[in-house]
FIDOTI-325419 format. One record per residue: residue in three letters; x, y, z of N, C-alpha, C in turn. Coordinates in steps of 0.05 Angstrom, whole numbers, plus 5000, padded with zeros to 4 digits. Example, Ala and Ser with C-alpha at 12.3 -4.5 7.8 and 13.67 -1.06 7.14 Angstrom:
<nodes>
 residuo  n.X  n.Y  n.Z ca.X ca.Y ca.Z  c.X  c.Y  c.Z
     ala 5264 4886 5156 5246 4910 5156 5264 4934 5156
     ser 5257 4955 5142 5273 4979 5143 5258 5001 5157
</nodes>
This chain:
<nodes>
 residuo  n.X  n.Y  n.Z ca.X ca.Y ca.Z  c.X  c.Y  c.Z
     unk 7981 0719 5370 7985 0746 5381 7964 0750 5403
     unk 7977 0766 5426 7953 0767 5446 7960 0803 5453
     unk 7947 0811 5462 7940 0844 5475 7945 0840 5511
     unk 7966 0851 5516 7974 0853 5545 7960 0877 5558
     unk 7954 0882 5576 7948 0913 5579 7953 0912 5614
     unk 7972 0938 5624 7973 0941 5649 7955 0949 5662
     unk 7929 0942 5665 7899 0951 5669 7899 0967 5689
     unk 7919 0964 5710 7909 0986 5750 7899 1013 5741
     unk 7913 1032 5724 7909 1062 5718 7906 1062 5684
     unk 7891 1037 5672 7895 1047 5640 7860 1058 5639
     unk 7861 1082 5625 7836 1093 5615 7824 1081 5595
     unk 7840 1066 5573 7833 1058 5551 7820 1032 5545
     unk 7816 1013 5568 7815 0979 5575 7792 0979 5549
     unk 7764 0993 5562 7746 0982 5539 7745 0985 5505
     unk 7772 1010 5505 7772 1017 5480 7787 0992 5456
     unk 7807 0985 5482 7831 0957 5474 7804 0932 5474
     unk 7788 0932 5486 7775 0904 5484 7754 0910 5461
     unk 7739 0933 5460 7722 0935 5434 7739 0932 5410
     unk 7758 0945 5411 7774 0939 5371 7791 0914 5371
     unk 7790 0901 5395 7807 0870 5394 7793 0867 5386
     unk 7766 0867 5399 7748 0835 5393 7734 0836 5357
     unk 7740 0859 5343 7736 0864 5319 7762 0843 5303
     unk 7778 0854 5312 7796 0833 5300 7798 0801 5304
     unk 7795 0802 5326 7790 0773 5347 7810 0767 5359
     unk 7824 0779 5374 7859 0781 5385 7841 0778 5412
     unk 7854 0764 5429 7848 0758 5458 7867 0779 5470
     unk 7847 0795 5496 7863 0812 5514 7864 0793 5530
     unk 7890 0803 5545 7892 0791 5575 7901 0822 5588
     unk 7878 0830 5605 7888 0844 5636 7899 0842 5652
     unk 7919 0856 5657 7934 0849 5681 7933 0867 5709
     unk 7921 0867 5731 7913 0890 5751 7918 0872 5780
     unk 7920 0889 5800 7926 0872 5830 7901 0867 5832
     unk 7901 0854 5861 7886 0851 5876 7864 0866 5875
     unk 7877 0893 5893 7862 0923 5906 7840 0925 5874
     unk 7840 0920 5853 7815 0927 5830 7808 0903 5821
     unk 7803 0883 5839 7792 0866 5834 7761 0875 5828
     unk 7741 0855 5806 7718 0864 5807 7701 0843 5789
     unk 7683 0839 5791 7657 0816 5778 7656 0825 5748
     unk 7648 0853 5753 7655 0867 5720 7669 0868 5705
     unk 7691 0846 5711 7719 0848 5689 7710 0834 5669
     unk 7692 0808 5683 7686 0791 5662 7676 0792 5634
     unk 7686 0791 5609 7680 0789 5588 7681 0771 5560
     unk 7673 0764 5546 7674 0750 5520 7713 0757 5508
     unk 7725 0742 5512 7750 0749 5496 7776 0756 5519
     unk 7765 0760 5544 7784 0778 5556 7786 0761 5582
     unk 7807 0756 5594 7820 0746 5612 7838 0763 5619
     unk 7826 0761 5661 7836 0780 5676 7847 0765 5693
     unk 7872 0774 5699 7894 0759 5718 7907 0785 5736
     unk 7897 0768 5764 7910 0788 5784 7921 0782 5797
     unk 7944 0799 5808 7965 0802 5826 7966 0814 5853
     unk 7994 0805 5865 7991 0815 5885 7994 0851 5884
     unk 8010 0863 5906 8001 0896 5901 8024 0909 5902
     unk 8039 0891 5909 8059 0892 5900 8070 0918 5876
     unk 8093 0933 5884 8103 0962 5861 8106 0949 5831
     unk 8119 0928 5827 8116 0927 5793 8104 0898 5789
     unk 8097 0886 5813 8080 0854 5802 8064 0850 5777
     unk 8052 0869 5767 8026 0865 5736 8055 0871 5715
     unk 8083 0891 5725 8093 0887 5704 8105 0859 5703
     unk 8117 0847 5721 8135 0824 5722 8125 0803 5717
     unk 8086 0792 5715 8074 0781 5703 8064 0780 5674
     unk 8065 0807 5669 8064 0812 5640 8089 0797 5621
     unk 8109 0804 5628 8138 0797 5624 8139 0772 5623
     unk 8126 0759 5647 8133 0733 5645 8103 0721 5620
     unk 8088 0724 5618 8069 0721 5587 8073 0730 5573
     unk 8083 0743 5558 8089 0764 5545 8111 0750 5513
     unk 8106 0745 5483 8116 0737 5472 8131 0744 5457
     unk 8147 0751 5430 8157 0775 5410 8125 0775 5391
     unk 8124 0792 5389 8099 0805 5378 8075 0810 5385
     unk 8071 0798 5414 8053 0808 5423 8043 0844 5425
     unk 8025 0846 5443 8026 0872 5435 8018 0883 5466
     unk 8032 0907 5478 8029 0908 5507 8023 0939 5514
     unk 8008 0950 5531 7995 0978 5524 8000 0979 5559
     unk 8012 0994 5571 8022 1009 5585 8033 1037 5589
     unk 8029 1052 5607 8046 1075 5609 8069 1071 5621
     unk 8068 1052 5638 8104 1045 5651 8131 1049 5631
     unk 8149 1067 5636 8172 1065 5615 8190 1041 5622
     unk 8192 1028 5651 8210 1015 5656 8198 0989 5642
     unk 8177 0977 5635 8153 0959 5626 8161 0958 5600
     unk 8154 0980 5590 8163 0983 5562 8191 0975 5546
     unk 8201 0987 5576 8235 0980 5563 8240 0951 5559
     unk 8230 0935 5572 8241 0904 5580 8214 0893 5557
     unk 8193 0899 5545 8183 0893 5530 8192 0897 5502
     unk 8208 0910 5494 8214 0921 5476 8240 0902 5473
     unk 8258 0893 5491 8281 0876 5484 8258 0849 5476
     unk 8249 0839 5485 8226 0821 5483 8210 0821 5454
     unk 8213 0845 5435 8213 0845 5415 8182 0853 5413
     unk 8167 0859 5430 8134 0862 5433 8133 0894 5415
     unk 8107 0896 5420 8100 0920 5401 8090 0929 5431
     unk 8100 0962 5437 8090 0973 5459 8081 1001 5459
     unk 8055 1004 5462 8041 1028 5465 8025 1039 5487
     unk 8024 1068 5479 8017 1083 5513 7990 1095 5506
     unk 7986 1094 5528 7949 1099 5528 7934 1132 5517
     unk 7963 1145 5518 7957 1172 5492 7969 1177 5470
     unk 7966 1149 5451 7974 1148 5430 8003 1151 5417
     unk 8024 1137 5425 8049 1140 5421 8065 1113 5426
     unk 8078 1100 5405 8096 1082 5406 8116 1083 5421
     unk 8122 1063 5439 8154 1063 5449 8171 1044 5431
     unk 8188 1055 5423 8208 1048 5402 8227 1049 5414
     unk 8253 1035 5408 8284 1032 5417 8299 1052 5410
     unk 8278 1073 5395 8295 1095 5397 8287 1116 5404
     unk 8260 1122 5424 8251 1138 5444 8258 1131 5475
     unk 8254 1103 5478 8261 1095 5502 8275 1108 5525
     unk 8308 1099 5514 8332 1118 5534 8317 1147 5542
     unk 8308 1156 5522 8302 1186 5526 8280 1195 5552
     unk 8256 1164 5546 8243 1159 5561 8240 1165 5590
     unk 8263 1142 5591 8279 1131 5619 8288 1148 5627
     unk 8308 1167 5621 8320 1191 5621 8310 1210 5641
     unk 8287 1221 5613 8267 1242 5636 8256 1237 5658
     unk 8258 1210 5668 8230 1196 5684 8257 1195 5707
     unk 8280 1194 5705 8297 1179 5727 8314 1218 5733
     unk 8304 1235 5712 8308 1268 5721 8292 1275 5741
     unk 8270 1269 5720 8247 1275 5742 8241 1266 5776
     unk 8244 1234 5772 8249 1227 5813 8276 1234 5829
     unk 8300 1253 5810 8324 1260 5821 8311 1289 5833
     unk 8295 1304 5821 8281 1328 5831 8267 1316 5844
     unk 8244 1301 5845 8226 1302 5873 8251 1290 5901
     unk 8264 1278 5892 8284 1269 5916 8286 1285 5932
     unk 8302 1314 5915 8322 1336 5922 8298 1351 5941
     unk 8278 1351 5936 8252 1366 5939 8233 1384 5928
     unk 8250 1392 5901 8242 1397 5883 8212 1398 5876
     unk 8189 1409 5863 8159 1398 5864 8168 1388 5818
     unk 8158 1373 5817 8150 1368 5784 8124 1364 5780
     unk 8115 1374 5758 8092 1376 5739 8078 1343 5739
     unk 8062 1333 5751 8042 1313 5739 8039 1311 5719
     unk 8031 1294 5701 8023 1286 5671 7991 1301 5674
     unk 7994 1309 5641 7970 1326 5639 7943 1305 5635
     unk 7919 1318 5643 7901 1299 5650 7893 1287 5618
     unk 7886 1269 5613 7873 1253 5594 7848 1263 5582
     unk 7849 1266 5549 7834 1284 5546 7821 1262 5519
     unk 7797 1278 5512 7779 1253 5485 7796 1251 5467
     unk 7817 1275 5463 7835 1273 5437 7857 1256 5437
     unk 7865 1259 5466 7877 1223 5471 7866 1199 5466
     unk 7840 1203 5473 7831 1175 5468 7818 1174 5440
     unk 7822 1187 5433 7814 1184 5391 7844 1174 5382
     unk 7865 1198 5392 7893 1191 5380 7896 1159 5384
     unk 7895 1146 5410 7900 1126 5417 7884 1104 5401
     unk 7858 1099 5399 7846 1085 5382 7854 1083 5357
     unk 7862 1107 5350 7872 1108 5314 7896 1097 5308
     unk 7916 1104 5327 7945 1084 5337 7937 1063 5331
     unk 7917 1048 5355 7923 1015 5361 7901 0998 5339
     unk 7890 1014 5323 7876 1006 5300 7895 1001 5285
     unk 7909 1027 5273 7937 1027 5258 7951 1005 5265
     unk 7959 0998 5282 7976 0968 5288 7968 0945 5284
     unk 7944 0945 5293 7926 0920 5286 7933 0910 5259
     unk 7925 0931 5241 7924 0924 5215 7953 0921 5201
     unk 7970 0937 5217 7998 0932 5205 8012 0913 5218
     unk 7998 0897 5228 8009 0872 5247 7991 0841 5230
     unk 7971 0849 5216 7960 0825 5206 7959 0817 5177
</nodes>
């Protein structure tokens, strides 16, 4: 089993590499180019970058990516194609994507760019708060353990 993570916009990176490395599950990061940095380097964790491409870190993930791995993204379209893939996929404020949230997912997300099209303005995602990142830890702990 390995820990995928779409690293360009995840808040959570160090939280996913501190409770891996408790277990001993190797992360692999996935981020472009543009966040490249010396500081990625760590004990356990391998960082692989891409070009800058709009979904390149997903279409590399995809292509590493095994049934059971485990892959932590906010992308729904990521999720979706991970999830036929049979992976375990979670979002960085604590919430499983399941085959039976998904459609719903996709849904809102493909409403939502039919309004910005039209010209419509939509609501941004609310900013990221500690209780996300408690929820989220307690999630991907939770999995850990129900995965081993």
């Amino acid at each position: 089993m390995k820990i995928y993570v779409d690293a360009d916009a995840c808040p959570v990176k160090q939280t996913i590499i501190t409770v891996a490395r408790e277990y001993e599950i190797p992360v692999v990061l996935v981020k472009s180019f543009s966040h490249f940095s010396h500081d990625d380097e760590q004990p356990g964790v391998e960082t692989i970058y891409v070009d800058t491409g709009a979904e390149a870190a997903d279409y590399r993930i995809m292509q590493l990516a095994n049934k059971g791995d485990i892959i932590i993204t906010q992308d729904y379209g990521l999720a979706s194609l991970a999830l036929s893939k049979e992976c375990v996929v979670l979002h960085h404020k604590g919430f499983v994507y399941t085959n039976q949230n998904i459609d719903q997912l996709l849904q809102s997300r493909y409403l939502s760019a039919m309004a910005r099209k039209s010209g419509k303005r939509t609501k941004g995602p609310k900013a990221y708060t500690a209780e996300d990142e408690a929820k989220f830890r307690e999630l991907f702990r939770q999995t850990l353990e129900d995965l081993l």
